[in-house]
C-alpha positions as CSV (number, residue, x, y, z in Angstrom):
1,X,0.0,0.0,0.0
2,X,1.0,3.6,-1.0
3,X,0.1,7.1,-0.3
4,X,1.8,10.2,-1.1
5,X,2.9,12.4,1.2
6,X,4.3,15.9,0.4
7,X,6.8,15.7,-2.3
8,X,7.8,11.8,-1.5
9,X,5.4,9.3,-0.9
10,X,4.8,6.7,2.3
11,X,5.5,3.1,2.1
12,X,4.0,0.5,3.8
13,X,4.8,-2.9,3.3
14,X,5.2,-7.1,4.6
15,X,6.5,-8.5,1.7
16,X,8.1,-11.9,2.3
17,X,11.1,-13.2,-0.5
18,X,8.4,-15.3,-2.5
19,X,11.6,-16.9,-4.1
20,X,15.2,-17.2,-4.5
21,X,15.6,-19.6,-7.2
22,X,17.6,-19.3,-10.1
23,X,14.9,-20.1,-12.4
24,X,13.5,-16.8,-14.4
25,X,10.3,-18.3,-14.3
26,X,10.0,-17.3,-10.5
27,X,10.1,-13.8,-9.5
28,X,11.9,-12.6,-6.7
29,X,9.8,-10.3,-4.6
30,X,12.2,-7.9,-2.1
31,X,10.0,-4.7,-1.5
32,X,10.4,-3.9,2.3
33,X,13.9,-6.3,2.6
34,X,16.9,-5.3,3.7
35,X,19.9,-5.6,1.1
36,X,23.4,-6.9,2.6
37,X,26.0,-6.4,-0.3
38,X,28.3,-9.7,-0.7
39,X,31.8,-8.9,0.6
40,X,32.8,-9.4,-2.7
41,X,31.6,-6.4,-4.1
42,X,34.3,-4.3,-2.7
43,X,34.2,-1.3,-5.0
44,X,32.0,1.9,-4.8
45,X,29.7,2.8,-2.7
46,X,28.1,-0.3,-2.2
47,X,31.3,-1.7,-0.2
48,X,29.6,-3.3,3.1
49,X,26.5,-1.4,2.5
50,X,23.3,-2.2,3.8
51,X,20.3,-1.2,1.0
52,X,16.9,-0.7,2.2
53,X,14.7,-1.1,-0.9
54,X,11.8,0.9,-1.1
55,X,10.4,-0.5,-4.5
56,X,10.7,-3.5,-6.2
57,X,8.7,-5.0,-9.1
58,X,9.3,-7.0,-12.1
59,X,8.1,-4.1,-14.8
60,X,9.3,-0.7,-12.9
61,X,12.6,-2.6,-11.5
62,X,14.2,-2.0,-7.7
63,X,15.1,1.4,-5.4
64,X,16.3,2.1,-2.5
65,X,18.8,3.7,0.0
66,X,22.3,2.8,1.5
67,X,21.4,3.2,5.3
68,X,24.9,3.0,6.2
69,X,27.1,5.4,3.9
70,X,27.2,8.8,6.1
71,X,29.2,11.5,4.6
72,X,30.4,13.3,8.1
73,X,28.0,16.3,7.4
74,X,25.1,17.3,8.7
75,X,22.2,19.2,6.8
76,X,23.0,22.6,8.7
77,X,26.9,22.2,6.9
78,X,25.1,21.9,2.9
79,X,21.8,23.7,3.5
80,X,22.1,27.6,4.9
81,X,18.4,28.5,4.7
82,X,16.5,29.5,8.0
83,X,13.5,27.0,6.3
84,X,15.9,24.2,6.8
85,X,17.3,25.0,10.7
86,X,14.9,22.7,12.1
87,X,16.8,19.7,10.2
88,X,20.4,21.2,10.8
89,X,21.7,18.4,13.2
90,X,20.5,15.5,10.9
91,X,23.2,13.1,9.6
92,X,23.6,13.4,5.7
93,X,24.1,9.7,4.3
94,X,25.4,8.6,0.6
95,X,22.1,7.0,-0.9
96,X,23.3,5.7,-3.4
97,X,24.8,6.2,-6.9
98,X,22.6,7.8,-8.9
99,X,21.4,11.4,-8.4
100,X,24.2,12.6,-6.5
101,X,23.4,15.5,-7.1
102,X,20.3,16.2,-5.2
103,X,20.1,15.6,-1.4
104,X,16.4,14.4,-0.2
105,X,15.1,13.4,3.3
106,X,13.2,10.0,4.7
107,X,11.8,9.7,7.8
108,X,11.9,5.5,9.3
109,X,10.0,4.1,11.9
110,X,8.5,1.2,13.4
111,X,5.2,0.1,13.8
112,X,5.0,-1.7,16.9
113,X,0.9,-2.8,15.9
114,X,2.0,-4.0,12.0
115,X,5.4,-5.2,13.8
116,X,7.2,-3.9,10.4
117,X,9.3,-1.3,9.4
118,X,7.9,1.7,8.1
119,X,9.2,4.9,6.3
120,X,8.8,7.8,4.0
121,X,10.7,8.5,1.4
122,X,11.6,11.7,-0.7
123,X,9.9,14.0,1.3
124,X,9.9,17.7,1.5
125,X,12.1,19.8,4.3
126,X,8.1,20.3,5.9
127,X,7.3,17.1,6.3
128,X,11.0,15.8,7.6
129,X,10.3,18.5,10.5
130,X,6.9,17.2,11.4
131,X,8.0,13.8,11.3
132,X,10.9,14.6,13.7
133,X,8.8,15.6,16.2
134,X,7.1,12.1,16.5
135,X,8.9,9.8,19.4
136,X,10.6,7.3,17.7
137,X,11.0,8.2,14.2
138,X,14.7,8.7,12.5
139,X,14.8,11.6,10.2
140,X,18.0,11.1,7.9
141,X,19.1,13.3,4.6
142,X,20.2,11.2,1.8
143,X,22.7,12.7,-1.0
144,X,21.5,10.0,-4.3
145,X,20.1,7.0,-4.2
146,X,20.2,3.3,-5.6
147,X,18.6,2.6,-8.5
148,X,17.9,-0.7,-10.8
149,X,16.2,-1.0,-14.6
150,X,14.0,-4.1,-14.6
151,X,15.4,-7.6,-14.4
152,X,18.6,-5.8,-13.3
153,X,18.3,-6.5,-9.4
154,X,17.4,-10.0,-10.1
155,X,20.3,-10.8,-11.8
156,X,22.5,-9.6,-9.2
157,X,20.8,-12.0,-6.4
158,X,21.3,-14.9,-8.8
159,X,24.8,-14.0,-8.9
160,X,24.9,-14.2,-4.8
161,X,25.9,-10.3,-5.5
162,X,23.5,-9.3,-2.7
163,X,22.7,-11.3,0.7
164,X,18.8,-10.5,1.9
165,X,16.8,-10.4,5.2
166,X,13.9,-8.3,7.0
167,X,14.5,-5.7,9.0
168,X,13.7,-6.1,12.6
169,X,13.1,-3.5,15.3
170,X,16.6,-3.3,16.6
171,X,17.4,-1.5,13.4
172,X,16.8,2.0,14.0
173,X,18.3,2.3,17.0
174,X,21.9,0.7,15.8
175,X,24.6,2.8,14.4
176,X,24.0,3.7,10.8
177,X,27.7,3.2,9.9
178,X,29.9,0.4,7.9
179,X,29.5,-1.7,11.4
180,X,25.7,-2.0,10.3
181,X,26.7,-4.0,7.7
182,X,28.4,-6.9,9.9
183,X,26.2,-6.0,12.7
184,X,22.9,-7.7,11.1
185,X,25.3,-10.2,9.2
186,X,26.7,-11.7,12.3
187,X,23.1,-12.7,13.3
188,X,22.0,-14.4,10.2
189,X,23.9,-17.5,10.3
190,X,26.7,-19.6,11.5
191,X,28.3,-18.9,7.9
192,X,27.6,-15.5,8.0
193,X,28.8,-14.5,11.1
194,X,31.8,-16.0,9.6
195,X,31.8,-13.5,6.6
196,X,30.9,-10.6,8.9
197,X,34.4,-11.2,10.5
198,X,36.3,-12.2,7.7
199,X,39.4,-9.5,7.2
200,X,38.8,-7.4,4.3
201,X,41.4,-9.9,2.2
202,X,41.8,-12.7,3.7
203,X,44.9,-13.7,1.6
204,X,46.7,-11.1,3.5
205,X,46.5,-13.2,6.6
């Protein structure tokens, strides 16, 4: 279910993974999932990055947002403008690659009656303010985001390029840094708390 809100729109979702086979005559459903990059992408921004897709759908393809890229800036250090002093303290994150150019703000929060996680994404500087007056609710700036054309996303998971999982309350209250990234791996699996503390090369060792 979607409504717009302001110049974004508000997602709401409990989309379980309806498949992970390799066969293209299953579709892979990931709306609402959390997106763990495999440590063998080790280049660009998505390096340990932890994606949050917001859409996902065979015809439109995937986006989302790299919770755990923040650029050491807050909004008061890029945005001067008494309208945005309310929102001058909130951490400015690398999105993604694509639309670097504009910086945009989501609000994230969870629904303790849907038990899911819930956010709103693209809104205006308004509506970032209003929701950062609600108890529990992370406002966060976003420079770009992460983008994928149709059938694009897919063939990443089937290359084990991407490792997924739900988000669970505990997530927006950790630290939205590269630890996020090992941090939710570590508690997966046996063999994936094993990658989580895996040395960046292990060959070095």
């Amino acid at each position: 279910m979607e409504s717009v809100i302001g110049e974004g729109w508000l997602m709401d979702y409990h989309v379980p993974v309806e498949s992970k086979s390799s066969s293209s005559d299953h579709p892979i459903a990931l709306q609402g999932q959390l997106l763990l990059a495999d440590p063998s992408l080790r280049d660009g921004i998505f390096d340990h990055s932890v994606v949050l897709l917001a859409e996902h759908s065979a015809k439109e393809g995937a986006f989302g947002l790299v919770l755990n890229h923040p650029t050491g800036h807050v909004v008061g250090d890029l945005l001067k403008d008494e309208a945005f002093a309310p929102l001058k303290k909130v951490a400015v994150h690398q999105g993604g690659p694509v639309s670097c150019e504009h910086l945009t703000f989501s609000a994230f929060w969870w629904s303790q009656e849907k038990k899911q996680l819930r956010w709103a994404i693209r809104i205006s500087a308004e509506d970032a303010i209003a929701h950062s007056h609600r108890p529990g609710t992370l406002v966060r700036a976003f420079i770009g985001y992460s983008g994928w054309n149709p059938g694009q996303l897919e063939n990443e998971l089937r290359r084990n390029s991407w490792i997924t999982t739900k988000p669970d309350n505990a997530l927006l209250g950790q630290s939205h840094d590269r630890e996020l990234w090992s941090e939710i791996l570590r508690h997966l699996s046996p063999y994936h708390r094993i990658l989580a503390e895996a040395p960046p090369d292990p060959f070095l060792n």
